[in-house]
N, C-alpha and C positions, 0 to 999 in steps of 0.2 A: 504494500500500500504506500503511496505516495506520502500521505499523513506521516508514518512511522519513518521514514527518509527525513520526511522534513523536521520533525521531532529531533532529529540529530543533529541538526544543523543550524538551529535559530534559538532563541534565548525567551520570544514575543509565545505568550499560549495564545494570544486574538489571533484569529480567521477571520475575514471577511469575505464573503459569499453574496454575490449579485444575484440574489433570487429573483428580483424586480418584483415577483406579484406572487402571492399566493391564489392565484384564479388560475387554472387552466386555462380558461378563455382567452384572459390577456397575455397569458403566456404564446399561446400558439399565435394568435395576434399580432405579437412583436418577433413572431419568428424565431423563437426561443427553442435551441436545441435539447434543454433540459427540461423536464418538467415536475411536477410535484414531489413526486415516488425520488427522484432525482435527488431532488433538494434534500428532502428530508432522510436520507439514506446519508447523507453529505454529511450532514449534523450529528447522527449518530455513530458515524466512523471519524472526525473531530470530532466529538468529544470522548471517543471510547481514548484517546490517544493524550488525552489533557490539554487539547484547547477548549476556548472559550468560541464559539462561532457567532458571528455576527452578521446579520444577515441587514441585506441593504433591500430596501421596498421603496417602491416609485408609486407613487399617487396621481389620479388624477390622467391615464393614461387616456387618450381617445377610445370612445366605445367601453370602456370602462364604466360600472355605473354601482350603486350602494352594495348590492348581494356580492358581486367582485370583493368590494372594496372589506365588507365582514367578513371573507374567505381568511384576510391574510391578519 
């Protein structure tokens, strides 16, 4: 795993992860090669490793709309 590489070599436990959206919709929308299952599979292999994951969410995306927006 990549995680456990990088574990040996940086000092920082933060991850930061461009999920952009917890919606499906606006994921495939913006063309996004990863999706939910993705993400969150992400988070669970950082943090099995001792980082902290931070996830970065964009608002407000076009076609976006409140149900999206309580997804994430």
């Amino acid at each position: 795993m990549a995680a456990g590489v990088l574990k040996n070599y940086v000092q920082n436990n933060k991850i930061i992860l461009g999920a952009q959206s917890g919606s499906g919709k606006v994921l495939e929308a913006m063309n996004r090669k990863d999706n939910l299952k993705d993400i969150v599979e992400s988070v669970k292999i950082l943090k099995s490793y001792g980082f902290m994951p931070i996830i970065d969410i964009l608002l407000g995306i076009p076609g976006e709309n409140k149900a999206d927006r309580l997804r994430q």
